[in-house]
N, C-alpha and C positions, 0 to 999 in steps of 0.2 A: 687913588682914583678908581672910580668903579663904573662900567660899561653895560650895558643890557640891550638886546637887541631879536628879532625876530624875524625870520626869512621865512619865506616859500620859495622851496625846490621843485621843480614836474619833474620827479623819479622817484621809486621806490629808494626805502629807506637803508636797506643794504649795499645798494650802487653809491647811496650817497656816504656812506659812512665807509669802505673799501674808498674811496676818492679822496676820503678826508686824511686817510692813511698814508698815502700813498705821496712821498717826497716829490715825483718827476710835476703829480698834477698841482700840489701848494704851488712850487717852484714857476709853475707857470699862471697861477692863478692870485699869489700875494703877491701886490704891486710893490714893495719895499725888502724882499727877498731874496737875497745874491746868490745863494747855495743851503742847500739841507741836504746831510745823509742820513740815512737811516744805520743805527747802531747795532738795533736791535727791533723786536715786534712793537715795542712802546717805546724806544730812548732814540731820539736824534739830536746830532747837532746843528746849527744853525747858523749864518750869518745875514745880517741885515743892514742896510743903508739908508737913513730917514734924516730927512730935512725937518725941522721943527723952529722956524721961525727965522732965529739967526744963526739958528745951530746948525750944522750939517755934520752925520756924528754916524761909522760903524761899530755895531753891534757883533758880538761874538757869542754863543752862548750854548744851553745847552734845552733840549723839550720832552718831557715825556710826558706817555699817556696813560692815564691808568682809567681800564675798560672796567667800572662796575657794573654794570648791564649793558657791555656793546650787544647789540647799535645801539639801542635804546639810550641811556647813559652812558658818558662819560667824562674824565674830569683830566684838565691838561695843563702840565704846572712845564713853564719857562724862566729861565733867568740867564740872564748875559747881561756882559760887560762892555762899554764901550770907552776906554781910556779916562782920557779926561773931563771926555761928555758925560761918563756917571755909569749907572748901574739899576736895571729894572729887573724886577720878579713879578710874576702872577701867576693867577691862576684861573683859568675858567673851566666854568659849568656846562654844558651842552648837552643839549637834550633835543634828540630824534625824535619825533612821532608821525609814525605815517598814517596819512589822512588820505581815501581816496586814489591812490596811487601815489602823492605825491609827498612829499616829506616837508613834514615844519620842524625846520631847525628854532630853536632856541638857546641864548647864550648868558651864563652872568659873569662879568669879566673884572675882576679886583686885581691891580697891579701898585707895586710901589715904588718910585724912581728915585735915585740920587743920584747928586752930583751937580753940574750943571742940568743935566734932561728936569731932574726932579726941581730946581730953581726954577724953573721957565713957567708962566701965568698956567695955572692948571686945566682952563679953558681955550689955551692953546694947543696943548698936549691932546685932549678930549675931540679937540676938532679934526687935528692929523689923524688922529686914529681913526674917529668916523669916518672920515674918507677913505682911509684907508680898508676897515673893514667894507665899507660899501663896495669900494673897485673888488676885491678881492670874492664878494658874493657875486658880482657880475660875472666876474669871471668864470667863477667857479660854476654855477650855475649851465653858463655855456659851454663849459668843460663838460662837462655831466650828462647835458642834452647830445654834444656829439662826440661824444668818448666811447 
């Protein structure tokens, strides 16, 4: 399954990329999110909660980042396990550019699922997720403005 997407932030490209880091403000800003700690400068671990159709299914797993040109680039590999709902990995692309004062994130997002998650119509999977990315830029977004 593969995801592409593109935001406008109003902040500079360092506040946004320090925020993207930063476990308390995901935590409040991914709407499917239960806990994230930070392990390390780029490795956390993660747990997640997601309803996807008839599935209601959490997620365990683990996230790191690897900064090829922070803030500019960078590239973020995930994979958890969620029992016998299945098992996803990805990895997205992100890229900062600040325009203006403002930052234009861009995203390329390729994940793979099994189990039952990976069973499920792939246009259902594709839709929870854009929702879920959308809330999660909302969020974040407002995070950013009054953070």
């Amino acid at each position: 399954m593969e995801l592409n997407g593109q935001y406008r932030i109003p902040a500079a490209r360092e506040r946004v990329f320090t925020a993207l880091c930063d476990p308390a403000v995901l935590q409040r800003c991914i709407p499917v999110l239960e806990e994230m700690d930070r392990l390390s400068p780029t490795e956390y671990t993660a747990r997640v909660r997601a309803t996807v159709g008839p599935l209601n299914a959490r997620f365990a797993g683990n996230v790191r980042v690897a900064p090829e040109d922070a803030p500019r680039f960078y590239i973020l590999y995930a994979e958890g396990k969620g029992g016998l709902a299945g098992a996803v990995k990805g990895e997205a692309r992100i890229t900062l550019e600040e325009v203006d004062g403002h930052t234009h994130l861009s995203f390329t997002l390729a994940a793979a699922l099994g189990g039952a998650v990976g069973r499920l119509a792939v246009k259902l999977v594709k839709a929870k997720a854009d929702r879920v990315i959308d809330g999660f830029f909302e969020r974040f977004t407002a995070e950013v403005l009054n953070g």
